[in-house]
C-alpha positions as CSV (number, residue, x, y, z in Angstrom):
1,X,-22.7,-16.7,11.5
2,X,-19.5,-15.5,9.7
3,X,-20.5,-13.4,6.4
4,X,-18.4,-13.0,3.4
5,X,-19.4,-11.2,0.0
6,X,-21.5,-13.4,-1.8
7,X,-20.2,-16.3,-4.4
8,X,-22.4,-19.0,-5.8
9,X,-20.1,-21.8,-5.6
10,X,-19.4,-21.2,-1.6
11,X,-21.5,-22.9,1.1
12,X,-20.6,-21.8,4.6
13,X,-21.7,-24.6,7.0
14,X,-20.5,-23.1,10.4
15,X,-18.2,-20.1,12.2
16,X,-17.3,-19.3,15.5
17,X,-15.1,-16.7,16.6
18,X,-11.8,-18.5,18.8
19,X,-9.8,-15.1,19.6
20,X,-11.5,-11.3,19.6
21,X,-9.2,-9.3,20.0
22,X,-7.6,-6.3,18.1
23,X,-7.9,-8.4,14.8
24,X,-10.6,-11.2,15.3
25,X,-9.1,-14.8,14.2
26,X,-12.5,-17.0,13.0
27,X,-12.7,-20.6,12.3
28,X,-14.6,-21.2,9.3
29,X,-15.9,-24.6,8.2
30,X,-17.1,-24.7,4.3
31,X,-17.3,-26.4,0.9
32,X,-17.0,-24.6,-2.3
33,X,-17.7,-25.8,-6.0
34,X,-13.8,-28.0,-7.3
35,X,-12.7,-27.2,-10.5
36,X,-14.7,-30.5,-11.7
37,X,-17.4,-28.9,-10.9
38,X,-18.3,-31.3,-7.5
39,X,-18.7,-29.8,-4.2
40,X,-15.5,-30.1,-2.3
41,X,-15.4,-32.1,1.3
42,X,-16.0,-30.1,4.3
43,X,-13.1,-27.7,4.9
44,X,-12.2,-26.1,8.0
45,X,-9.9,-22.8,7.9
46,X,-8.6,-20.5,10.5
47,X,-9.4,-16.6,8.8
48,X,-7.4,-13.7,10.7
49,X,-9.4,-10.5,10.0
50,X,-6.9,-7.7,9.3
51,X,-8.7,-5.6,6.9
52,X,-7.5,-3.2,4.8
53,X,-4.3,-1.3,4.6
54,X,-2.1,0.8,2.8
55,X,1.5,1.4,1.6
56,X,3.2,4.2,-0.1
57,X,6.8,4.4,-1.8
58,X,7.8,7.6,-1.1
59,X,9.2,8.7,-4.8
60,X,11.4,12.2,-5.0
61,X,11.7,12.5,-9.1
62,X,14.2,15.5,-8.5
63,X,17.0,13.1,-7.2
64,X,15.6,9.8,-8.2
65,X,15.4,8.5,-5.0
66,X,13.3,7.1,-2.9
67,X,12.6,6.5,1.1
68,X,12.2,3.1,2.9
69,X,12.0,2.5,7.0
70,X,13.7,-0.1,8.6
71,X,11.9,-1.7,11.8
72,X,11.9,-4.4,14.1
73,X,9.2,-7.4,13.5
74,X,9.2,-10.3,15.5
75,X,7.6,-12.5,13.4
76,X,10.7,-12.1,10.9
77,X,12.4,-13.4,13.9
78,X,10.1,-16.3,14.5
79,X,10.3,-16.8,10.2
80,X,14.2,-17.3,10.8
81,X,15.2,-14.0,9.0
82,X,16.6,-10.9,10.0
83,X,14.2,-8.7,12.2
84,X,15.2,-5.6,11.2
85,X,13.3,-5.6,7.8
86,X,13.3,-2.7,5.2
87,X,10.0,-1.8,4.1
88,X,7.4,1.0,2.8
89,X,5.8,3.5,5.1
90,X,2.4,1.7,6.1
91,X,-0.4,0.8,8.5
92,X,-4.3,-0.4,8.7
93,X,-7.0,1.5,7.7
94,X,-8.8,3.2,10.7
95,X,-12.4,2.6,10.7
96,X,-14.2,4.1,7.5
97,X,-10.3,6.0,6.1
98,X,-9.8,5.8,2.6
99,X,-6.3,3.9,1.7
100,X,-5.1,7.1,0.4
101,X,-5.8,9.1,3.8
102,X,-4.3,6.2,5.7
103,X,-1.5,6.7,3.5
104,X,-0.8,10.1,4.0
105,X,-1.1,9.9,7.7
106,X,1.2,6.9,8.1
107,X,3.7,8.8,6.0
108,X,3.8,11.8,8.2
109,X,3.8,9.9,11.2
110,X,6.5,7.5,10.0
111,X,8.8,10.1,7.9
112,X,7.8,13.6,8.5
113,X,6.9,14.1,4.9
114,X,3.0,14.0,2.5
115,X,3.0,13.1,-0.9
116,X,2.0,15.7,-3.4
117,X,0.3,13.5,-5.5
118,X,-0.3,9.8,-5.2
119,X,-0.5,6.6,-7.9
120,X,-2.0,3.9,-7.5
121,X,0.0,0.1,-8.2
122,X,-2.5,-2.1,-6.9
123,X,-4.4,-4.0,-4.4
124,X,-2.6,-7.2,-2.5
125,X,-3.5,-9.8,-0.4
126,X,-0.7,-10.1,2.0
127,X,-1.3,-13.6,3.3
128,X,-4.2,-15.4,1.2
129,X,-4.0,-18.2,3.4
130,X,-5.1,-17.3,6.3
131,X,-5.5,-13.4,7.0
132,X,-8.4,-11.0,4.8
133,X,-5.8,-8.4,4.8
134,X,-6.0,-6.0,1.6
135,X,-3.2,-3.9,1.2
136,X,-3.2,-0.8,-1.8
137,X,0.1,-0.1,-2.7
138,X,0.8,3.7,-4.2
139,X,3.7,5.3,-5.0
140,X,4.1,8.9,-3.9
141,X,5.6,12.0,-5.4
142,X,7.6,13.9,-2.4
143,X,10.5,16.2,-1.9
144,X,13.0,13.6,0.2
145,X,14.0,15.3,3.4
146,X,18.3,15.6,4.0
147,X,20.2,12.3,5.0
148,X,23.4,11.6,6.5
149,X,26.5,10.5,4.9
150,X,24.8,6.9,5.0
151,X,21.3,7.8,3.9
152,X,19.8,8.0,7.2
153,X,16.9,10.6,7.4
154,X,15.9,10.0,11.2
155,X,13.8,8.0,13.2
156,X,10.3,8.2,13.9
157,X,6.9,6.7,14.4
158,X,4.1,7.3,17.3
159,X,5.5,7.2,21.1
160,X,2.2,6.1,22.3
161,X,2.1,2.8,20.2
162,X,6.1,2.2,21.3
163,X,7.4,2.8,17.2
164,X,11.0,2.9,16.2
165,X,11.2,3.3,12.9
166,X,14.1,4.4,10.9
167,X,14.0,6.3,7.4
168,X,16.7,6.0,5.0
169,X,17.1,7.1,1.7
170,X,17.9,5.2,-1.2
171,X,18.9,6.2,-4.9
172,X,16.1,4.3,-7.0
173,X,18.3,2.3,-9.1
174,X,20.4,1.1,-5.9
175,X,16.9,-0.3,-4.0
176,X,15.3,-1.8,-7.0
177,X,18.9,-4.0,-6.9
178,X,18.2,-4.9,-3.5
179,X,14.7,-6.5,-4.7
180,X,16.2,-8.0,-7.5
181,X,18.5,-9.5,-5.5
182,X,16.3,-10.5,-2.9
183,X,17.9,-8.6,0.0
184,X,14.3,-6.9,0.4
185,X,12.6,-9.6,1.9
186,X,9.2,-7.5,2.8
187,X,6.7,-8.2,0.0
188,X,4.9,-5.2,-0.1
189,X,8.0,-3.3,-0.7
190,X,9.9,-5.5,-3.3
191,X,6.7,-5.1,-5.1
192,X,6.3,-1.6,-4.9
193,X,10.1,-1.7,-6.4
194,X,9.8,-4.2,-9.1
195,X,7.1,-2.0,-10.7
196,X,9.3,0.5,-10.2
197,X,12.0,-0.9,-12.3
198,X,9.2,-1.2,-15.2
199,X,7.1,1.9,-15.1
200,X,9.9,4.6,-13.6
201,X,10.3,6.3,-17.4
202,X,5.8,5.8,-18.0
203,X,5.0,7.1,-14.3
204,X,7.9,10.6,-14.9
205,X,5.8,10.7,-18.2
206,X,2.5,10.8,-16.5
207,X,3.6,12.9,-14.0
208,X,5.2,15.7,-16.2
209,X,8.9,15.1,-15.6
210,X,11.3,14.4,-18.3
């Protein structure tokens, strides 16, 4: 039988597992307590179990910049929107790793650099219906590493899992305009930025930097 954290208004009434691979895809079939207070009619859900994750925005106070990847993602593709999305160095959580080790070894396999100290946003869920994935989002002090004439700081990511990633820097105020805007379309990253744009001056405080 499928478990779940317990919650007294939840009654699972059957679970099977449909795919087991890499991330396990259950169909759950359940009734939980309504808002007027009545046990709901049977529901049946598809849960993808993704676990948790992490995500770091890469933060250099010195220049008041910051450093986002680019990648290709084929669901993107599939959503109709460009593949090639920006985003925040990120990845799953490897067995027992704390988000903040997965964190600093996705930033060092993804942009060649480790965050001398980290803060903590929050914890999201990417995709509430229908995936279990937790994501914590920190942002990251670091010294940003030398870009071209466009901001590109190279490209990198593991051979053996077939990444191409790109790094780019991006003066702060210039990529919390892209999120405004809506030209950031990944979520994770627009909402590393937006809080950004509201705690910049609070997190330079906390960290010692005028």
């Amino acid at each position: 039988m499928f478990t779940l954290p317990p919650y007294p208004d939840l009654q699972i009434c059957d679970s099977e597992t449909v795919w087991n691979g890499r991330f396990p895809l259950e169909r759950v079939r359940f009734r939980n307590r309504r808002f007027d207070g009545a046990m709901s009619g049977m529901r049946t859900w598809e849960l993808w179990r993704r676990g948790r994750a992490a995500a770091l925005l890469p933060y250099d106070p010195a220049t008041d910049t910051v450093v986002l990847i680019e990648q290709f993602r084929l669901p993107a593709l599939a959503a109709g929107m460009d593949p090639v999305m920006t985003e925040l160095p990120a990845g799953l959580c490897d067995g027992d790793e704390t988000p903040e080790a997965t964190i600093r070894r996705e930033a060092m396999e993804e942009v060649g650099i480790a965050p001398a100290r980290l803060h903590h946003v929050g914890d999201f869920l990417l995709t509430p219906g229908g995936s279990d994935e937790n994501c914590a989002v920190y942002v990251g002090e670091v010294a940003a590493p030398a870009a071209t004439a466009d901001g590109i700081i190279g490209v990198g990511g593991l051979r053996a899992e077939d990444e191409d990633i790109r790094a780019r820097l991006w003066p702060l105020a210039d990529a919390v305009a892209a999120a405004l805007d809506g030209r950031i379309a990944n979520s994770v990253a627009a909402i590393a930025l937006l809080w950004m744009a509201s705690r910049r001056d609070w997190l330079r405080g906390t960290w010692g930097i005028a």
